[in-house]
C-alpha positions in Angstrom: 1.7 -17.6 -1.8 -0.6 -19.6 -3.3 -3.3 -19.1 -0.8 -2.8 -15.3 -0.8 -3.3 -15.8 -4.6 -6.1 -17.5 -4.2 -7.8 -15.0 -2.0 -7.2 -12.0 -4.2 -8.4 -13.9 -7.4 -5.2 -13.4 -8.8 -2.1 -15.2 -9.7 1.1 -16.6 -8.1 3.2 -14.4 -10.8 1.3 -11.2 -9.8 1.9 -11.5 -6.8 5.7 -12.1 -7.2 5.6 -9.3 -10.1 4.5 -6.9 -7.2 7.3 -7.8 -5.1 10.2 -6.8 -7.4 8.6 -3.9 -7.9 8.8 -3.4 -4.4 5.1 -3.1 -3.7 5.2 -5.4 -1.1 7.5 -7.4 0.8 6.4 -10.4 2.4 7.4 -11.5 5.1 8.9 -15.6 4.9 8.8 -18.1 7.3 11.5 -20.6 8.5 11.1 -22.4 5.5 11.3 -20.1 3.4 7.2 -19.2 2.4 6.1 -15.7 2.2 4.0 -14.6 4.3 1.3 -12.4 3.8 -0.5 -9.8 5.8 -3.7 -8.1 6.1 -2.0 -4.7 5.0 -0.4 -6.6 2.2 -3.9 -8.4 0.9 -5.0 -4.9 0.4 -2.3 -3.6 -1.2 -2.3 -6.3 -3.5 -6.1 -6.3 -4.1 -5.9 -2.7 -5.1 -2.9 -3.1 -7.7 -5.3 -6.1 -9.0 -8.2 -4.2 -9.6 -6.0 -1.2 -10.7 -4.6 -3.6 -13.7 -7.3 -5.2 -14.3 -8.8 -1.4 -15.8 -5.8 -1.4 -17.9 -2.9 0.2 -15.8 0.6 -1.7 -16.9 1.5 -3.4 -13.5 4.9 -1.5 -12.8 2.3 2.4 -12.8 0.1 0.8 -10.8 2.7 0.1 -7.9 3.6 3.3 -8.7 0.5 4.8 -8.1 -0.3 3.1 -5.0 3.5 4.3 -3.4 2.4 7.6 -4.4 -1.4 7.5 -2.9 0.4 6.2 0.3 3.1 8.8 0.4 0.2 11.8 -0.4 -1.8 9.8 3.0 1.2 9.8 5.0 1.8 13.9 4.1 -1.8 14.7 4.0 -1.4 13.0 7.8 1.7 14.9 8.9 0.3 18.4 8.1 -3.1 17.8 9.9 -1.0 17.0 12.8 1.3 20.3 12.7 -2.3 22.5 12.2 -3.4 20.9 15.0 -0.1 21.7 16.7 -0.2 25.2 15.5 -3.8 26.2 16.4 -3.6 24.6 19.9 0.0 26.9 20.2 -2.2 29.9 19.0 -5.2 29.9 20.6 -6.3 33.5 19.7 -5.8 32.7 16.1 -8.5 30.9 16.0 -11.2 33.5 17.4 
């Protein structure tokens, strides 16, 4: 933890404050150290920079849940167009 810390410029409490909020969950080795990944540095970078302009720490794991959620629906529909236009190929002339 302290080295993920370290990398994001931030503290050891933010990055346990993210985790309760559910942000991120770490994963912890056998004894007992979280663990963090890539996917979770970035994460955790973005709700850095997103408190550090101000955003109260719990809205800007919000936020970010959100943003991701949006991504992954954003993601789902491209794939059911693409679906739908390959079904109906004289739709599209």
């Amino acid at each position: 933890m302290g080295r993920a810390a370290e990398t994001l410029g931030t503290t050891q409490g933010f990055l346990r404050a993210i985790g309760e909020a559910r942000l991120i969950t770490p994963l912890r080795s056998a004894g007992g150290h979280r663990r963090y990944s890539r996917y979770h540095l970035r994460i955790a970078a973005h709700a850095r920079e997103l408190v550090e302009h101000g955003t109260p720490i719990e809205a800007a794991c919000r936020i970010i849940i959100l943003e991701d959620q949006l991504e992954e629906a954003q993601r789902i529909n491209d794939e059911y167009r693409r679906a739908a236009g390959s079904a109906n190929p004289a739709s599209a002339a």
